[in-house]
C-alpha positions in Angstrom: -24.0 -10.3 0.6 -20.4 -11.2 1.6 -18.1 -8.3 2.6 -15.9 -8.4 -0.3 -18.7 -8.7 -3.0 -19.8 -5.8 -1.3 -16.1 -4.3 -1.7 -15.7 -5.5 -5.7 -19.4 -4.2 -6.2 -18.5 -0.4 -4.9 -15.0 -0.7 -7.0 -16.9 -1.7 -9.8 -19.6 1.7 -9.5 -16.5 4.2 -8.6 -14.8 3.1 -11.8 -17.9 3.4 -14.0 -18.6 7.0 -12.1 -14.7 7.8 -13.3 -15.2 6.5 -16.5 -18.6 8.5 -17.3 -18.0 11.8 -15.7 -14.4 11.1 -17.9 -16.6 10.3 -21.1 -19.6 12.7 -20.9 -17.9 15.5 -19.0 -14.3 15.2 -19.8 -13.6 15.7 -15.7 -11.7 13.7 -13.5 -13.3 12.5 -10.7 -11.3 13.6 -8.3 -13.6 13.7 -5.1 -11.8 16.5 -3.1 -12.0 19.0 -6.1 -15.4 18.1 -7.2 -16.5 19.2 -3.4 -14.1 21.9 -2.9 -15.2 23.7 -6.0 -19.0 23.0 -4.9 -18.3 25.0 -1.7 -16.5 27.7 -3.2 -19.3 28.0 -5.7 -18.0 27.4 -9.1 -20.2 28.1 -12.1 -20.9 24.4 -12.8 -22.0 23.3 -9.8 -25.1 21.6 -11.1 -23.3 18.3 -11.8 -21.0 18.8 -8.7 -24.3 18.5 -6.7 -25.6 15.5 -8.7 -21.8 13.7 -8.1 -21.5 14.6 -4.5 -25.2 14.1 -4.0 -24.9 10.4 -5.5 -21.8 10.0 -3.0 -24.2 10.2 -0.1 -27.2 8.4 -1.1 -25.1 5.0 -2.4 -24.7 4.3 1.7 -28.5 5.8 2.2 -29.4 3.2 -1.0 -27.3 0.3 0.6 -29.3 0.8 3.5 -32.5 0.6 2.7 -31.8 -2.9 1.0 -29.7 -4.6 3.6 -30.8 -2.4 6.2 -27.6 -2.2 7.7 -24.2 -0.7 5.8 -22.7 -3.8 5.4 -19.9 -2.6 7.7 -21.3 -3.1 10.9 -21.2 -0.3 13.9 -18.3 2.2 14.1 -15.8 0.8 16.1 -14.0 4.1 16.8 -15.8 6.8 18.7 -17.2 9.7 16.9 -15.1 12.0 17.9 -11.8 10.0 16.8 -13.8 9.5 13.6 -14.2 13.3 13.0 -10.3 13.8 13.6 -9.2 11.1 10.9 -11.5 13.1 9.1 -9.8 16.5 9.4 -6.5 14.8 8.8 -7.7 13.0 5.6 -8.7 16.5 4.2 -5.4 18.0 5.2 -3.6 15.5 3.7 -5.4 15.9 0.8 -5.0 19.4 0.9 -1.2 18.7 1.2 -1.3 15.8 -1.6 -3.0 17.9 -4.0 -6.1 15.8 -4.9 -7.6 12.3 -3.0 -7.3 8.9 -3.4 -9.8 8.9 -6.0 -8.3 11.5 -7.9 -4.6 10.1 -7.4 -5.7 6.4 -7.0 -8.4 5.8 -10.0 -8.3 8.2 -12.3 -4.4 9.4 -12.4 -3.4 6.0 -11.8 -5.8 5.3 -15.5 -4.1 8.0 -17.0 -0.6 6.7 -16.1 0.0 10.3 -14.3 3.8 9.4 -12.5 2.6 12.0 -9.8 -0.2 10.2 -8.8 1.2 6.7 -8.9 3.5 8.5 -6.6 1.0 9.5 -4.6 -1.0 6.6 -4.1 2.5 4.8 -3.4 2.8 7.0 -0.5 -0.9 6.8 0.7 -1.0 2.7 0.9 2.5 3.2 2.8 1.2 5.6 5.1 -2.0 4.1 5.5 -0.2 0.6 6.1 2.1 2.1 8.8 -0.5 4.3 10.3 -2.9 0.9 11.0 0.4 -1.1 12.3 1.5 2.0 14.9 -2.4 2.2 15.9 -3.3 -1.9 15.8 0.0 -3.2 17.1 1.7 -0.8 19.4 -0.8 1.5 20.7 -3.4 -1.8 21.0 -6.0 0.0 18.9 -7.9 3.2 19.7 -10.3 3.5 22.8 -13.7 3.1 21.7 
């Protein structure tokens, strides 16, 4: 399957999970709260698992069909990986909700805060691969 089948296909299940935990829940599916609130233990946890447990077997599914991810190998090392990872939660700390909260589902609902938001994410995100890509010549691997 061409990459950005792939890509459309995995836009195309995230806005149906929005658009069903929206219509059968009434929740946004903001990822970052939905697993926040999991850890902290909040009373409704059962469909918090099911959510963040259907976030980590898509890749698991994808997998076992193409038996590959369709990405290819990593081509950062791990431990860069895990520090993009930290900052991603701290930004979303800082941002008050995720791209899918901001980016999907507030952008849906029209929210001006989280069309602001995303604004600021794709900006960022487009800097952040031009200082790393172009002037620092990418990161060791």
């Amino acid at each position: 399957m061409h990459p950005w089948l792939l890509s459309l296909l995995g836009g195309i299940l995230i806005g149906l999970a929005a658009v069903w935990l929206m219509a059968m829940l009434g929740r946004i599916a903001g990822i970052s709260g939905i697993a926040s609130s999991l850890l902290r233990g909040a009373g409704d946890w059962p469909w918090r698992a099911a959510f963040v447990a259907g976030l980590v077997m898509s890749p698991l599914c994808l997998w076992l069909v193409r038996g590959d991810n369709g990405l290819g190998a990593p081509q950062v090392a791990w431990p860069w990986m895990a520090l993009a990872g930290l900052l991603v939660g701290f930004g979303t700390r800082l941002g008050s909700g995720c791209t899918s909260g901001h980016g999907v589902c507030g952008i849906a609902r029209l929210s001006s805060r989280s069309i602001a938001a995303t604004a600021v994410f794709m900006v960022l995100g487009m800097l952040t691969v031009a200082v790393v890509r172009h002037w620092l010549g990418g990161l060791p691997a």
